[in-house]
mmCIF file of the N, C-alpha and C atoms, coordinates in Angstrom:
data_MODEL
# 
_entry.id   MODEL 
# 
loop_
_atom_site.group_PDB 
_atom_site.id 
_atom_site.type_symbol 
_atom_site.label_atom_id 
_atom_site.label_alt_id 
_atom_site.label_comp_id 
_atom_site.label_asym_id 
_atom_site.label_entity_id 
_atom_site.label_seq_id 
_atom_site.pdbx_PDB_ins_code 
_atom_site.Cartn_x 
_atom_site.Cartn_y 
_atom_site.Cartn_z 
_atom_site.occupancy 
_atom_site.B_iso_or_equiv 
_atom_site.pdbx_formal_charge 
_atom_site.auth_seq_id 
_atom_site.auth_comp_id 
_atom_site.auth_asym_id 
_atom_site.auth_atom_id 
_atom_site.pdbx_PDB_model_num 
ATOM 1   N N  . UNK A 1 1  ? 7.680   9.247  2.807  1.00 0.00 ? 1  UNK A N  1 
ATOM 2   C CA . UNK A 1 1  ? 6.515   9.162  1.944  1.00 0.00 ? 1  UNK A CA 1 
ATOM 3   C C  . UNK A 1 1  ? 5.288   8.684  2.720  1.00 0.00 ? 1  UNK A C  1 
ATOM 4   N N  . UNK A 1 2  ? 5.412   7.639  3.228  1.00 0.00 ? 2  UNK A N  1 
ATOM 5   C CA . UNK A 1 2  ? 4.775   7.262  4.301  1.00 0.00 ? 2  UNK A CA 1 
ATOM 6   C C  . UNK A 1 2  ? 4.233   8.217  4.938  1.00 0.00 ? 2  UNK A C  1 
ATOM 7   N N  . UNK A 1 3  ? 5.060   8.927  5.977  1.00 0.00 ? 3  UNK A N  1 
ATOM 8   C CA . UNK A 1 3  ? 4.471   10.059 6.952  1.00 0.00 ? 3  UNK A CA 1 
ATOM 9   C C  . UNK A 1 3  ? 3.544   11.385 6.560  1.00 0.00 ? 3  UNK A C  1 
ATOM 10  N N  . UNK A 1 4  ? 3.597   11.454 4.760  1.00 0.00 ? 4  UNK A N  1 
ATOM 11  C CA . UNK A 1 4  ? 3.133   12.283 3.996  1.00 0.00 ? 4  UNK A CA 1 
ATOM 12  C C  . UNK A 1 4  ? 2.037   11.845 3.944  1.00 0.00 ? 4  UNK A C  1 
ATOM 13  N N  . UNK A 1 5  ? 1.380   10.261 3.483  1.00 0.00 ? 5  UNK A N  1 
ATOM 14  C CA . UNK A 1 5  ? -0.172  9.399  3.166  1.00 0.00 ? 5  UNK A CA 1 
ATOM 15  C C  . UNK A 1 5  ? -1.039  9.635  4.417  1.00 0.00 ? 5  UNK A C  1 
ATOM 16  N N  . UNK A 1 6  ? 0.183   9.480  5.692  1.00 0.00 ? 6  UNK A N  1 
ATOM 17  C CA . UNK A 1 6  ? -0.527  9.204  7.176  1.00 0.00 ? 6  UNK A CA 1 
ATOM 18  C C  . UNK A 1 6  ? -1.186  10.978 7.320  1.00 0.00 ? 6  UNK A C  1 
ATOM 19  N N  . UNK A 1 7  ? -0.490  11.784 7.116  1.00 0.00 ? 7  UNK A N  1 
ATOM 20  C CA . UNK A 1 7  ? -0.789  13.261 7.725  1.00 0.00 ? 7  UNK A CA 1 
ATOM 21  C C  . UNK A 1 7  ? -1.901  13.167 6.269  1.00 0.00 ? 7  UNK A C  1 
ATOM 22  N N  . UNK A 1 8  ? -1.731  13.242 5.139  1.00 0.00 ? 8  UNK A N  1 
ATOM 23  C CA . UNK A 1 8  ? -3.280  13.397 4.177  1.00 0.00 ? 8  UNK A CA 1 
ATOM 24  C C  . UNK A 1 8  ? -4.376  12.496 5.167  1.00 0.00 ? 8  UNK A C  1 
ATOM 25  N N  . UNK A 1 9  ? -3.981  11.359 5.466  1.00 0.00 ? 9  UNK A N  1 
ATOM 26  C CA . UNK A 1 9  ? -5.430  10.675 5.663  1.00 0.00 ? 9  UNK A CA 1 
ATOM 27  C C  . UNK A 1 9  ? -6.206  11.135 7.323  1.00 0.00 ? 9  UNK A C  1 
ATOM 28  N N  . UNK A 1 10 ? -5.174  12.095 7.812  1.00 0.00 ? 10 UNK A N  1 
ATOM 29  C CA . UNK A 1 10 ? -6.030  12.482 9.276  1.00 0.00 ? 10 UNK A CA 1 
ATOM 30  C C  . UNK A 1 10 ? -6.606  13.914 8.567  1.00 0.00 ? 10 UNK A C  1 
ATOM 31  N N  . UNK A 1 11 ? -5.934  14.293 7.432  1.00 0.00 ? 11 UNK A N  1 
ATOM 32  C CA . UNK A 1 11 ? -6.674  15.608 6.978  1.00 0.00 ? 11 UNK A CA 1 
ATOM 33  C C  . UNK A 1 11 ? -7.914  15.615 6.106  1.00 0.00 ? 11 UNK A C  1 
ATOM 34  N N  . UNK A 1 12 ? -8.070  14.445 5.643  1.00 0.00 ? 12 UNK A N  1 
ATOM 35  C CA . UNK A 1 12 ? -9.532  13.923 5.171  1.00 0.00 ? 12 UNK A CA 1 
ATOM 36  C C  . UNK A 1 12 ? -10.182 13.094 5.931  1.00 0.00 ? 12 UNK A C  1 
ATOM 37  N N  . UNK A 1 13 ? -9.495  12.863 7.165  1.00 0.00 ? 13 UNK A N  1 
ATOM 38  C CA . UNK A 1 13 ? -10.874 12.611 8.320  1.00 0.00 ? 13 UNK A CA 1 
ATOM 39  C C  . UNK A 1 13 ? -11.464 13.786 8.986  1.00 0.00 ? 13 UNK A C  1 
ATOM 40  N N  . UNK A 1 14 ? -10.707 14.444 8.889  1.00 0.00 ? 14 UNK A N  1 
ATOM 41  C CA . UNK A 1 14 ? -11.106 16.503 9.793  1.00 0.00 ? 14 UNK A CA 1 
ATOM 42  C C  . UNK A 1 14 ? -12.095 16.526 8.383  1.00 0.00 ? 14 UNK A C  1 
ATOM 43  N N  . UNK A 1 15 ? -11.771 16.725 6.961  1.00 0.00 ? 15 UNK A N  1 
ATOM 44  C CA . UNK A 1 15 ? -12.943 17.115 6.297  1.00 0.00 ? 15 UNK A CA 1 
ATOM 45  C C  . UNK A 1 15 ? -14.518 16.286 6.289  1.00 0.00 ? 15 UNK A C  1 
ATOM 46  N N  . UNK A 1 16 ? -14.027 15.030 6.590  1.00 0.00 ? 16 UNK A N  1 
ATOM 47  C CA . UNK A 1 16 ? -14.823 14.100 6.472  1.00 0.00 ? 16 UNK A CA 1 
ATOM 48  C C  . UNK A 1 16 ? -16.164 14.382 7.545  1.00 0.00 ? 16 UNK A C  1 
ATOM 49  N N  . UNK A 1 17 ? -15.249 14.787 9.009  1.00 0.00 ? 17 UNK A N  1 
ATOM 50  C CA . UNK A 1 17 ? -16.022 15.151 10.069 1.00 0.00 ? 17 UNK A CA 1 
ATOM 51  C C  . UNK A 1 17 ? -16.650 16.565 9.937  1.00 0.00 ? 17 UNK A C  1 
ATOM 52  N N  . UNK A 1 18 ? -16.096 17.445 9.689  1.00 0.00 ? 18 UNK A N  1 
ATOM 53  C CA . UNK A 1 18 ? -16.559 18.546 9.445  1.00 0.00 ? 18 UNK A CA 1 
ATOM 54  C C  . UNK A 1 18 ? -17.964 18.779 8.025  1.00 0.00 ? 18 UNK A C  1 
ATOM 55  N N  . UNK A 1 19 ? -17.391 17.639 7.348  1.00 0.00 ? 19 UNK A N  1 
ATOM 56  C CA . UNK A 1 19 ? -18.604 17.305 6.339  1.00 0.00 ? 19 UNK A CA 1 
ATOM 57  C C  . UNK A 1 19 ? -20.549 16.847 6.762  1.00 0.00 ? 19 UNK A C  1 
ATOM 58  N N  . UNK A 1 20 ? -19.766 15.845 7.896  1.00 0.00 ? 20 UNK A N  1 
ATOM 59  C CA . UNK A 1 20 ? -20.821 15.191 8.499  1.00 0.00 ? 20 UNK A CA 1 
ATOM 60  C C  . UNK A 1 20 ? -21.218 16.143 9.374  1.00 0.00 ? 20 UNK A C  1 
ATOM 61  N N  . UNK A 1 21 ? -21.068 16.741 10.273 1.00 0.00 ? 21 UNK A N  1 
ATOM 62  C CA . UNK A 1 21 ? -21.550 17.845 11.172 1.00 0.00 ? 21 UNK A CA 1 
ATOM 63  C C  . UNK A 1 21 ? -22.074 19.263 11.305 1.00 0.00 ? 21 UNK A C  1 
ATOM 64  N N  . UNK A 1 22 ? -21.991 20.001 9.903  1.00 0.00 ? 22 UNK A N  1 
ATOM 65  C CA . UNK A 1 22 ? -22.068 21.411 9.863  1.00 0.00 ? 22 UNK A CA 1 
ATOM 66  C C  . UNK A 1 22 ? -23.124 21.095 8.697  1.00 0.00 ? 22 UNK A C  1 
ATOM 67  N N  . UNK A 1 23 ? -24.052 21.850 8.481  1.00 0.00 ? 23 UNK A N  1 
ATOM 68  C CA . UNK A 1 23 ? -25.199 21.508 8.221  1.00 0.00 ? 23 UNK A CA 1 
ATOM 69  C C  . UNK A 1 23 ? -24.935 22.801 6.921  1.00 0.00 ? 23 UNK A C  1 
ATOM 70  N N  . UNK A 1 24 ? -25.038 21.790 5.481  1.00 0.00 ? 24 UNK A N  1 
ATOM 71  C CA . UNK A 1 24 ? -24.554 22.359 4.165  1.00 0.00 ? 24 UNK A CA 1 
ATOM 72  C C  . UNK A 1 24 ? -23.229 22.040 3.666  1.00 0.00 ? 24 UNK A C  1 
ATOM 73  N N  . UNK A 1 25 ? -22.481 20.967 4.491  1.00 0.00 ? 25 UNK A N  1 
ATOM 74  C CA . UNK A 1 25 ? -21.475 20.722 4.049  1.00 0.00 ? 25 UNK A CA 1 
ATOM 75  C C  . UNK A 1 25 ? -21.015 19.639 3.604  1.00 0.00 ? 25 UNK A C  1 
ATOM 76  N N  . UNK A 1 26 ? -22.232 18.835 3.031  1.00 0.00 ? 26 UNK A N  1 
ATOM 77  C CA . UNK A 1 26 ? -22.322 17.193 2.774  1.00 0.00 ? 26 UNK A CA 1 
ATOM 78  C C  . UNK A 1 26 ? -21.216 17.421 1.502  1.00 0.00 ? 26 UNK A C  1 
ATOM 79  N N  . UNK A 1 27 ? -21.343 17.854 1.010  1.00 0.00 ? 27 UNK A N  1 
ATOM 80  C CA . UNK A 1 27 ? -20.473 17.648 -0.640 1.00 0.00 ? 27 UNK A CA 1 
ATOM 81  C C  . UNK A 1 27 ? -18.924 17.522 0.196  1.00 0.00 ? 27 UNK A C  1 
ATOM 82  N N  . UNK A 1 28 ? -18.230 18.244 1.542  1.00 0.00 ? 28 UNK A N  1 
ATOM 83  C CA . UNK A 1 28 ? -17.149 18.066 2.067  1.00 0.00 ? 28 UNK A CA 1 
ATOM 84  C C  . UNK A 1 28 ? -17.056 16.553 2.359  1.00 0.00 ? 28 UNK A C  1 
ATOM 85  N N  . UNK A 1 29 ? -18.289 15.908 3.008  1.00 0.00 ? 29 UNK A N  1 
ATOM 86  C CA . UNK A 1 29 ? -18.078 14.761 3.422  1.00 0.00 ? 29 UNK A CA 1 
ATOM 87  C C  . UNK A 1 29 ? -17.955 13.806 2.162  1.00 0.00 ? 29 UNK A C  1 
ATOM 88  N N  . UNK A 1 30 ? -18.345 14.008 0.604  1.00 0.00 ? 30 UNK A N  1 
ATOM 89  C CA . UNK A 1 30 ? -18.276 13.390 -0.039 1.00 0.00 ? 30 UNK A CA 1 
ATOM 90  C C  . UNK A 1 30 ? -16.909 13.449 -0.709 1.00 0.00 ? 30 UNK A C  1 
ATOM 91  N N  . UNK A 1 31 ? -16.520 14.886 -0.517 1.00 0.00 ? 31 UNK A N  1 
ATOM 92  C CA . UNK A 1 31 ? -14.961 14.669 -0.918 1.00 0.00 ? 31 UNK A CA 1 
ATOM 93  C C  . UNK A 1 31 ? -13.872 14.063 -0.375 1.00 0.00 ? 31 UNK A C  1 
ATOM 94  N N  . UNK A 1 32 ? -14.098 14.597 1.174  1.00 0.00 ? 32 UNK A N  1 
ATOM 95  C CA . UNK A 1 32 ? -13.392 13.769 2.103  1.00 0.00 ? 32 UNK A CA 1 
ATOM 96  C C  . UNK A 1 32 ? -13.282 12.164 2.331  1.00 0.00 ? 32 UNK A C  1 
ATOM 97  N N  . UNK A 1 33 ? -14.354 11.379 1.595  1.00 0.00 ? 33 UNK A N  1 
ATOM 98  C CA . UNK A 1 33 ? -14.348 10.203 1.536  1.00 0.00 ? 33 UNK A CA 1 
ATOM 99  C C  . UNK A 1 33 ? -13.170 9.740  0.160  1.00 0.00 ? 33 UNK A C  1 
ATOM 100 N N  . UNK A 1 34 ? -14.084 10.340 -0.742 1.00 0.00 ? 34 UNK A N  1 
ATOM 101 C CA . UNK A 1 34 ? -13.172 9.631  -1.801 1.00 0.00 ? 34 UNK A CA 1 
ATOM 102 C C  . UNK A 1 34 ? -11.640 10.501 -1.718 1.00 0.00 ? 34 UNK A C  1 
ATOM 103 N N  . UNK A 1 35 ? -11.524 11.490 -0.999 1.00 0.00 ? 35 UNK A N  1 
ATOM 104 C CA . UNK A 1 35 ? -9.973  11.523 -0.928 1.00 0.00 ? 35 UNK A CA 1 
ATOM 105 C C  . UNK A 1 35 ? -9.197  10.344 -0.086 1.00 0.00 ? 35 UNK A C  1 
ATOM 106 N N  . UNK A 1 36 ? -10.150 10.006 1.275  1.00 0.00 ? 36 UNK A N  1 
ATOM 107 C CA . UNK A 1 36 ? -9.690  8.885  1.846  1.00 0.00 ? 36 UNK A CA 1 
ATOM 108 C C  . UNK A 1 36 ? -9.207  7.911  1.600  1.00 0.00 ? 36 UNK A C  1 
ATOM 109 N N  . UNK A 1 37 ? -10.193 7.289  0.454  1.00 0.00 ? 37 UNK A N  1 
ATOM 110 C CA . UNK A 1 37 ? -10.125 6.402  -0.336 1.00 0.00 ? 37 UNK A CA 1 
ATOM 111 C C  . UNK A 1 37 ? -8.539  6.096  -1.481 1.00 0.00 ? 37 UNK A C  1 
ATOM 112 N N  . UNK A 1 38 ? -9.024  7.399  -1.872 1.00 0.00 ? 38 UNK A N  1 
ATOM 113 C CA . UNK A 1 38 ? -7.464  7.242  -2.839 1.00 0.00 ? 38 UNK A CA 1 
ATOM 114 C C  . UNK A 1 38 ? -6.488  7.102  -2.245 1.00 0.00 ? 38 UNK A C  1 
ATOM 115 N N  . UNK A 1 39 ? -6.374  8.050  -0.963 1.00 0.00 ? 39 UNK A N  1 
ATOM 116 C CA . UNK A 1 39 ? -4.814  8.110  -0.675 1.00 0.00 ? 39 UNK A CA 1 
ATOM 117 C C  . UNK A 1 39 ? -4.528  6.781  0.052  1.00 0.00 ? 39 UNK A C  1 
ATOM 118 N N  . UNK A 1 40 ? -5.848  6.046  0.502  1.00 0.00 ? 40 UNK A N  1 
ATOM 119 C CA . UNK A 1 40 ? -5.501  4.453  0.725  1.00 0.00 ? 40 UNK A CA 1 
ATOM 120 C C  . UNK A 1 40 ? -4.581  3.564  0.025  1.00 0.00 ? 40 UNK A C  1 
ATOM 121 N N  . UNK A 1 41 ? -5.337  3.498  -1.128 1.00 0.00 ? 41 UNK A N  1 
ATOM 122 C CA . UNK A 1 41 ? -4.708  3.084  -2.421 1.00 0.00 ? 41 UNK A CA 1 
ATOM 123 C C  . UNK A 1 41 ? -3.607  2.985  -2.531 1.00 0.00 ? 41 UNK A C  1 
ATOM 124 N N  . UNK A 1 42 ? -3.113  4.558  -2.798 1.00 0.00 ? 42 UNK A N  1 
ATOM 125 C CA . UNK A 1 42 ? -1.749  4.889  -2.695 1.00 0.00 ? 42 UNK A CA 1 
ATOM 126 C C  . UNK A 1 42 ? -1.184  4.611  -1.917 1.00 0.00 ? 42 UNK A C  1 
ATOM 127 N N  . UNK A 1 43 ? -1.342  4.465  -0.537 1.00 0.00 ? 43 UNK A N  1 
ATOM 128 C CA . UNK A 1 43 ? -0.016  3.912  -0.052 1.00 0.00 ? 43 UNK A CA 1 
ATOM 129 C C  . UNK A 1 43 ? -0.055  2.345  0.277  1.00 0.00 ? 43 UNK A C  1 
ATOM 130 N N  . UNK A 1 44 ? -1.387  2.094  0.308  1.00 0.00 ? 44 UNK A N  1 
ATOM 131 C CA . UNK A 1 44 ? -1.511  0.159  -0.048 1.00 0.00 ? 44 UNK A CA 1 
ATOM 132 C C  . UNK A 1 44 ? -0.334  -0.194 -0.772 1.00 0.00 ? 44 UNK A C  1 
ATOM 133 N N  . UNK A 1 45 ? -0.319  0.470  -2.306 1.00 0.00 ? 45 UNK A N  1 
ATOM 134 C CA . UNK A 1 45 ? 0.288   0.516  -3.900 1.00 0.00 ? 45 UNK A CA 1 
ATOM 135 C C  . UNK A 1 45 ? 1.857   0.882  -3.223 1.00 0.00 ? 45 UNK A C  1 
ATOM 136 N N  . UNK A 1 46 ? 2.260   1.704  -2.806 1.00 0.00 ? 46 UNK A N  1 
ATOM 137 C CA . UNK A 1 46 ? 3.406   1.992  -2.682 1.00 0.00 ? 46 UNK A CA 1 
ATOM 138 C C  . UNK A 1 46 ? 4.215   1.322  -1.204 1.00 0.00 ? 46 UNK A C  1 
ATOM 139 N N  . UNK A 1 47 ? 3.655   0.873  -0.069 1.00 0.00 ? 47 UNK A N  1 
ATOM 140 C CA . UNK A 1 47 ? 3.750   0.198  0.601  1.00 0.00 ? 47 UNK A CA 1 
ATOM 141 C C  . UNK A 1 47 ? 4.058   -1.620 0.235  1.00 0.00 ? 47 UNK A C  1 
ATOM 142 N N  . UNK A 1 48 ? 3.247   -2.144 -0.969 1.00 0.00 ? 48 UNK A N  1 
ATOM 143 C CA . UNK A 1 48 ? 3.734   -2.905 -1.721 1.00 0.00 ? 48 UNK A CA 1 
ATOM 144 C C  . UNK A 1 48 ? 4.700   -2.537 -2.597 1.00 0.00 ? 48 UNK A C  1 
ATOM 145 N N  . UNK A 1 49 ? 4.822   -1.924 -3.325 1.00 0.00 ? 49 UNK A N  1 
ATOM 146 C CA . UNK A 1 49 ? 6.325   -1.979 -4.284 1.00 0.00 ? 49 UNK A CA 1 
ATOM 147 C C  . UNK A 1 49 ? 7.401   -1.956 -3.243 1.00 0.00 ? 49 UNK A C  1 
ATOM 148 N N  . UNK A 1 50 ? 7.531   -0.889 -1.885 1.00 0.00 ? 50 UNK A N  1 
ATOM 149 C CA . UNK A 1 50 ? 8.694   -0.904 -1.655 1.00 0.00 ? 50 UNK A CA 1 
ATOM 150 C C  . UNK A 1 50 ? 9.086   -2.478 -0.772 1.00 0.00 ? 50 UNK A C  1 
ATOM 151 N N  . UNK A 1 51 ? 8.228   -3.139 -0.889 1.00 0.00 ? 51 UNK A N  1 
ATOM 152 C CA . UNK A 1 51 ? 8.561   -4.667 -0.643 1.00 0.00 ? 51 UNK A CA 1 
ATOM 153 C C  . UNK A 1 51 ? 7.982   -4.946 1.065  1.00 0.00 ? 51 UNK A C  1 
ATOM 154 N N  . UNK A 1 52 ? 7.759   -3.675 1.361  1.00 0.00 ? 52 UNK A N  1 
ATOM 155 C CA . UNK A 1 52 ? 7.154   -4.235 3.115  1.00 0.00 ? 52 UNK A CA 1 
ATOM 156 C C  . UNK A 1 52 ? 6.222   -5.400 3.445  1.00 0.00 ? 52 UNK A C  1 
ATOM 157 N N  . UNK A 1 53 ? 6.027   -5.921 4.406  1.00 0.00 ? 53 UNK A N  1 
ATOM 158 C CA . UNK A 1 53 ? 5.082   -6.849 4.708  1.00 0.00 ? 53 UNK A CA 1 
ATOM 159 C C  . UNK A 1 53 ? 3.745   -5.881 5.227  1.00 0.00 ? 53 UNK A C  1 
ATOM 160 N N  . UNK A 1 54 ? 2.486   -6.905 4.957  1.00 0.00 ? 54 UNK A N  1 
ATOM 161 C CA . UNK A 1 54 ? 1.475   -6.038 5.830  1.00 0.00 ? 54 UNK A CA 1 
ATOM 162 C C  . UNK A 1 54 ? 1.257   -6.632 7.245  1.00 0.00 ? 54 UNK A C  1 
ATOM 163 N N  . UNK A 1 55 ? 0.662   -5.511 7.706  1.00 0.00 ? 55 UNK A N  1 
ATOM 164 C CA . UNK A 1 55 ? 0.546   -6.082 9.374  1.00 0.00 ? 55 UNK A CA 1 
ATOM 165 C C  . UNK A 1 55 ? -0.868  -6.771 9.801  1.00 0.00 ? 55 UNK A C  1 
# 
């Protein structure tokens, strides 16, 4: 599950970057953030239930 949050969150840094750099594609960078964002969350959220420590 883990390795699933990690591969989303390098794929909303590629949109994120591609948002910021190509000129007309700000709304990417705005999605790419708040996808960032969530899938943080989520594994913050699920990283706590399954009882791990943080580092």
């Amino acid at each position: 599950m883990l390795a699933l949050l990690g591969l989303l969150l390098v794929i909303w840094v590629v949109l994120i970057l591609l948002g910021a750099f190509v000129h007309g594609l700000f709304w990417l960078l705005v999605i790419g953030v708040v996808l960032l964002i969530a899938t943080s969350v989520v594994g913050f959220i699920k990283r706590e239930a399954l009882g791990r420590p943080r580092h």
